[in-house]
N, C-alpha and C positions, 0 to 999 in steps of 0.2 A: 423487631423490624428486619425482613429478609435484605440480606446483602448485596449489595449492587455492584457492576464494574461496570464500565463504556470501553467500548474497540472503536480507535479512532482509526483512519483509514485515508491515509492519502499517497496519490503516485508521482512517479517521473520517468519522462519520457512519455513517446508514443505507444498509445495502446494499438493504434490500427493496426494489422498486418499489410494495408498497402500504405503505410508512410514510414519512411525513414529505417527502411528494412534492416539495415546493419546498426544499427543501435538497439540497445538491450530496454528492456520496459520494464518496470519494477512495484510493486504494492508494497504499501508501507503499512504495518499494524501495530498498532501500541496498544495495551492493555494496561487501563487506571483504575483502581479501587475507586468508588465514588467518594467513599468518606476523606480517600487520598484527596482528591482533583482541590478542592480551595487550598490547603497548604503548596501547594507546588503549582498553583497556579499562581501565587502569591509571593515564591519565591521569583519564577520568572519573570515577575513584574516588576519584581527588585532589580533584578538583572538588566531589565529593557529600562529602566529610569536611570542606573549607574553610568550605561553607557551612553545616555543620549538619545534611546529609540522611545517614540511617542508609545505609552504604554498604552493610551486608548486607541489604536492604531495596530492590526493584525501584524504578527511578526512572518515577515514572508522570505525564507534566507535569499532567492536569487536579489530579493533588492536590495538586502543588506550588503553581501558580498559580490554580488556582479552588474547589475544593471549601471552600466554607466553616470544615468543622473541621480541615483538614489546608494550606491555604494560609499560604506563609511573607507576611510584610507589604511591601508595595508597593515598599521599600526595597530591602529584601533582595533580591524579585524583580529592580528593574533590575540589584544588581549581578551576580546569578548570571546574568540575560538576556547582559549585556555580555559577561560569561567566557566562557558557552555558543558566545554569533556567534562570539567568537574563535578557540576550539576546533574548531567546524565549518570553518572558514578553513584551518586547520591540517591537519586528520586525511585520511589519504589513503580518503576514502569518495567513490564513483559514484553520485548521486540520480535517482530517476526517481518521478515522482507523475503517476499515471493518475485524471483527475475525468469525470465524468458529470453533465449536468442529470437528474434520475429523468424529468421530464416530458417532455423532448425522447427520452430513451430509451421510453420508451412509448407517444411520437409517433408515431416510426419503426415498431414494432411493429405498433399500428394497436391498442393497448389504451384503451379509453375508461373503462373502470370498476373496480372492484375484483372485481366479478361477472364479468371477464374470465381472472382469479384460479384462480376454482372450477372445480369438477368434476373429470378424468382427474388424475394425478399431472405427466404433462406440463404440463398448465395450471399446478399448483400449483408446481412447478418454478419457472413462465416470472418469479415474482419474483425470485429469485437468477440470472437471465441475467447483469447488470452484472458480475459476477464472472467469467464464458465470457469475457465480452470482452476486458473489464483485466488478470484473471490471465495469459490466453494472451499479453498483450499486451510485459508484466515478462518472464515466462517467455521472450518470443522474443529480447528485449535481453540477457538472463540469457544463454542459450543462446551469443548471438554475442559476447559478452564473452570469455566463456571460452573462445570456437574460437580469437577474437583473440589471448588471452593463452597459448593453449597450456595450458588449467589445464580440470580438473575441480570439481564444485562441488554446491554441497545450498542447500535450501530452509530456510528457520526462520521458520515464522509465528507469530507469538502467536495463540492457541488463540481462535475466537470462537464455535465450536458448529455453528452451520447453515454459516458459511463455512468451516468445517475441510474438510466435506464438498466442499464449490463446487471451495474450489482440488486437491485428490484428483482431482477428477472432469476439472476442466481439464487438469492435467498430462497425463492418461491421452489426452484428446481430443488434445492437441499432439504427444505421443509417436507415437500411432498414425495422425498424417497427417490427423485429420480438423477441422483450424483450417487456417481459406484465409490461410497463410503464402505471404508471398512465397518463392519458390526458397533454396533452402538452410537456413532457418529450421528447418522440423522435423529435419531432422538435427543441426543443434547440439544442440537440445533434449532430442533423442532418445540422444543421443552424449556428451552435456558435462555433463548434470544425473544426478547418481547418486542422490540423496536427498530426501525432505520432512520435517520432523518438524515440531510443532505446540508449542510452551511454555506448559503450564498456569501462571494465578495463580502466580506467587512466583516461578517460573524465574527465575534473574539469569543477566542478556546485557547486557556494556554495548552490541553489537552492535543488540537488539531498543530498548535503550532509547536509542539515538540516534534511531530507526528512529518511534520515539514521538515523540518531539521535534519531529520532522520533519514528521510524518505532521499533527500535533497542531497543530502553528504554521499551518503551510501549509493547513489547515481554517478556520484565522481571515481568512487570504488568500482563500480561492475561497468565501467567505460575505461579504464586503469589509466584515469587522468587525475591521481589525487595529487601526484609528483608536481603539475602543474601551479596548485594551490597552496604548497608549503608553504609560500611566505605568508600566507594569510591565517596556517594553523589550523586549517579544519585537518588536516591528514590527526592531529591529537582529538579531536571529534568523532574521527572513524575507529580510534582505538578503544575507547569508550565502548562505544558500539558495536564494537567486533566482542568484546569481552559480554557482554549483556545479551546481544542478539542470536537469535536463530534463521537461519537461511536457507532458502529450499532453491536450489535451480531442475525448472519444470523441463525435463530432458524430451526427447521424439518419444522415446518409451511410454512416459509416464502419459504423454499425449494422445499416442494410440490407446491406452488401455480406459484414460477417462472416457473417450469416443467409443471405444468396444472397435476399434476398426483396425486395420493391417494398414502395411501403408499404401499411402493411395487411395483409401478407400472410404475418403469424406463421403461419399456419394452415398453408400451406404446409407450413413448416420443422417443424413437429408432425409432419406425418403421414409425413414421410421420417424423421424420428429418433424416432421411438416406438417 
């Protein structure tokens, strides 16, 4: 039987380029052996009945650690942070977290205003780019993993509505050769990913929900507010994670060169892909 893995896929923050401009947007990816996913699905079920979180019940960290009516108490939080780091130490998962400035992305583009937004659907489009970049970016890693490991493999993003769309539309752009991959990339992609499916509200994945975790902590990191959350112990959750993970931040350069464009010269990239 040929070998299987899942890239789980989930963000934080705002993907628009016209919301919340000076916050950083981030893709989260985790890569799980299938034969892995019930053993470490199984432990984190452990982990969520220890402390009290309904295990039939998706683990969503802002509820645990911040939303007002659903967070457990400061206490509680370090000791389930401590478990957490140590379990990420443990579990055989691959991390990759793709961040963006929105501002230096719409540097590069040569976007000045929100009025550069309107009109044609291309323009309307041009806020969900961050996604063209990052997804294709997971997707090419994705891709060579699995030529690496000889395995075939599927997609599982938690469901976010306009980005359901985004990353569909990337895979299709990677598949059919037209993301400036370096040599060999679009063929794994095209060759090595059989699937995507999206997890509406309530789906249980402990897969998606490490994938949260991750995505979630590591948003506290690239906002440099983890000093903030000491007493709760996730800043020992991002050590974990710093040691495990790989990190891309998608700079103006790298921006202009996926577009083919100089700066300023979104316009260009419109009228050849309209």
């Amino acid at each position: 039987m040929k070998k299987c893995s899942t890239l789980f896929i989930d963000e934080s923050g705002k993907s628009s380029l016209a919301e919340e401009e000076n916050q950083p947007f981030i893709l989260t990816g985790v890569i799980l052996g299938d034969s892995e996913i019930p053993a470490v699905e199984g432990f984190f079920n452990y982990i969520k009945r220890k402390n009290g979180i309904d295990p039939d019940k998706p683990f969503h960290s802002y509820h645990i650690f911040e939303h007002p009516r659903t967070k457990i108490s400061p206490t509680q939080a370090k000791v389930l942070s401590n478990t957490l780091a140590e379990y990420i130490s443990l579990i055989p998962i691959e991390i990759n977290v793709v961040v963006i400035n929105k501002n230096e992305f719409k540097s590069a583009l040569g976007i000045k205003s929100k009025d550069d937004f309107k009109g044609t659907r291309e323009r309307k489009e041009m806020r969900q780019y961050p996604y063209r970049v990052m997804a294709s970016y997971l997707f090419g890693w994705f891709g060579k993993e699995l030529e690496t490991s000889k395995s075939i493999g599927q997609i599982i993003a938690d469901s976010r509505k306009a980005s359901d769309h985004e990353l569909l539309k990337t895979l299709h752009l990677c598949k059919e050769g037209l993301i400036p991959y370096n040599i060999g990339y679009k063929e794994a992609v095209k060759d090595k990913i059989t699937a995507i499916c999206f997890a509406e509200k309530g789906f249980l994945s402990g897969g998606l929900e490490i994938t949260d975790l991750i995505s979630y902590v590591t948003f506290f990191k690239a906002r440099r507010l983890l000093h903030t959350v000491n007493n709760l112990g996730i800043d020992n959750i991002w050590n974990q994670i710093a040691k495990l993970g790989k990190f891309r931040k998608i700079d103006e350069i790298m921006v202009r060169r996926f577009f083919d464009i100089k700066k300023g010269e979104v316009h260009k990239y419109l009228k050849n892909n309209s």
